[in-house]
N, C-alpha and C positions, 0 to 999 in steps of 0.2 A: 504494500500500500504506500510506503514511503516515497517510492522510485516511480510510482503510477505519471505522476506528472512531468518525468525525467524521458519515458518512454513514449511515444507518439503511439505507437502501437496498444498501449496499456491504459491510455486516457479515457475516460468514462465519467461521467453526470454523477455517477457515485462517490468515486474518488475526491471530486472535485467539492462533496456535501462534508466530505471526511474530513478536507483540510480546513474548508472550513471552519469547521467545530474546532479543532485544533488551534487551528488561530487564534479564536473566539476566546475556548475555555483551555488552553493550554494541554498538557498530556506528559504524562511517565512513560519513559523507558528505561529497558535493560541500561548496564555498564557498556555493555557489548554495541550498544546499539549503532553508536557512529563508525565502527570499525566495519559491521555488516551493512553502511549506508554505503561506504567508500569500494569494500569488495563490489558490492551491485554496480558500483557504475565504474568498476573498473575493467569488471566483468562486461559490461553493457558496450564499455570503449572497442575491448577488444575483440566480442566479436560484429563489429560494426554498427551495432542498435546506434546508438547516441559517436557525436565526435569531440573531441577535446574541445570546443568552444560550447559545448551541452555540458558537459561536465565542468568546464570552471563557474558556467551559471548556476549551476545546480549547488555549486560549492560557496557561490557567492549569494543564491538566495532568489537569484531572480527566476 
C-alpha cells in the first residue's frame, strides 16, 4: 500500500482514500518499515517499474 502511488500500475481510488487518512490522522509503523519502503523501490528501479527520477520523488515526498 505504501508504494501504490510510486507505481502507475498499482494506482487505485482506494489507495489514494488510504493516504489520505494517513495524512489526515497520521499512522504507526514497524522499525523495519523505511528499510522495506526503500527495498520496494529499489526493487521497482531495477526491474524497470518506476526510474530514478520516480524514486528521488518518492524519496522527497512529492
Amino acid at each position: 500500500m505504501a508504494l501504490d502511488r510510486c507505481f502507475k500500475s498499482e494506482r487505485s481510488a482506494y489507495a489514494n482514500r488510504v493516504l489520505d487518512a494517513v495524512l489526515n490522522h497520521g499512522s504507526v509503523v514497524p522499525a523495519i518499515w523505511l528499510v522495506e519502503v526503500a527495498n520496494g523501490l529499489l526493487t521497482g528501479l531495477r526491474r524497470g517499474r518506476i526510474d530514478e527520477a520516480e524514486v528521488a520523488q518518492a524519496i522527497e515526498g512529492r
